[in-house]
C-alpha positions as CSV (number, residue, x, y, z in Angstrom):
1,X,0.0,0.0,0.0
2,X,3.0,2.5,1.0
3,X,4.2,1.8,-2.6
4,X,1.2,2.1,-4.6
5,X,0.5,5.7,-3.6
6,X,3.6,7.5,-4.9
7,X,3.6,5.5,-8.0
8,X,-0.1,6.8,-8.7
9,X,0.9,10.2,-7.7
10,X,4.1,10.1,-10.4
11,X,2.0,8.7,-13.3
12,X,-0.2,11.1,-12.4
13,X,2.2,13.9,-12.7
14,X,3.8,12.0,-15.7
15,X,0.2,12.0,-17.9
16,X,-0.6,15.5,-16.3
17,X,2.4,16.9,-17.9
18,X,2.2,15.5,-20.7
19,X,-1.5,16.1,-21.9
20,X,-1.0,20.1,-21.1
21,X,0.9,22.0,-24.6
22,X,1.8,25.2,-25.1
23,X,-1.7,26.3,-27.0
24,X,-3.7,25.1,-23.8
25,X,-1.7,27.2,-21.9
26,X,-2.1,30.2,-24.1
27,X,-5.4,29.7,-23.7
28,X,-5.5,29.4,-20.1
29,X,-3.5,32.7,-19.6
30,X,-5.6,34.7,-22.1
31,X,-8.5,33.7,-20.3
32,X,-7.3,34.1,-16.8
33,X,-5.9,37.9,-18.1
34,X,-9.6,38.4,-19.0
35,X,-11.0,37.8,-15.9
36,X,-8.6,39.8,-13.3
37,X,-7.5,42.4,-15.7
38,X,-8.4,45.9,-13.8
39,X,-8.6,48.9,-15.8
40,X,-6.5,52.3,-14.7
41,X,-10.0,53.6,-13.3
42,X,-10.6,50.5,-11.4
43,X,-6.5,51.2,-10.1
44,X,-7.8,54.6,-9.3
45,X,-10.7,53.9,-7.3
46,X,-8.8,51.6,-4.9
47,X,-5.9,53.8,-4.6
48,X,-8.5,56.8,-3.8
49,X,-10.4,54.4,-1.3
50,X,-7.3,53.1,0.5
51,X,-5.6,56.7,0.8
52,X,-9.5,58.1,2.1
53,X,-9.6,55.3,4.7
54,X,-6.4,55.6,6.3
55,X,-6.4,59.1,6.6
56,X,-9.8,58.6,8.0
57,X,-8.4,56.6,10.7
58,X,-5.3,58.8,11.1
59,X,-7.4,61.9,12.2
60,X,-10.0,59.5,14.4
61,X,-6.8,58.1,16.3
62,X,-5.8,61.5,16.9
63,X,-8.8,63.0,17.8
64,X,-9.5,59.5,20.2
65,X,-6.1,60.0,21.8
66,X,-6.2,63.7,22.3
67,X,-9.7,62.7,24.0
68,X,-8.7,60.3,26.0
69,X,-5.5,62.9,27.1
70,X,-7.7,65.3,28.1
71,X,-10.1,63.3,30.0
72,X,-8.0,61.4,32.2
73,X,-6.6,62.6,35.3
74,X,-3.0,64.2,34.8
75,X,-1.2,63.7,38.6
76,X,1.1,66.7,39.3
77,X,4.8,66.2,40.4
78,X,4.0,66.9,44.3
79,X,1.1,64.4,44.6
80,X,3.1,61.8,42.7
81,X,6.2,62.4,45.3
82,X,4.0,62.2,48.5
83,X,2.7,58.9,47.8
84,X,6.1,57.6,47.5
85,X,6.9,58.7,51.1
């Protein structure tokens, strides 16, 4: 049984390899290129999307952090030094 696999799996790769030319994969690339190809306004559109989103999230961060700055307590330096003691 150990031996019967990985000769299956090499004729397999052997009648694989050889049933595929160079037309067929033509083909296959012409068709794939069809499929994914994104024009330059498609490009655009993501590159305007992405570049709107993280600035987005740049000025929320900033905003939440200033926020979050100014509503937490800020301990001066003679409270913090009387605690120690």
């Amino acid at each position: 049984m150990k031996r019967i696999i990985p000769v299956l799996l090499s004729a397999s790769l052997i009648f694989l390899s050889c049933s595929l030319s160079a037309n067929d994969l033509e083909t296959y690339q012409k068709d794939t290129d069809a499929v994914w190809r994104a024009g330059s306004g498609a490009q655009d559109g993501a590159f305007t999307s992405i570049a709107t989103s993280m600035m987005g999230w740049g000025i929320g961060l900033a905003v939440g952090i200033g926020i979050l700055a100014s509503v937490l307590h800020q301990s001066t330096a003679s409270t913090a030094h009387s605690t120690c003691h």
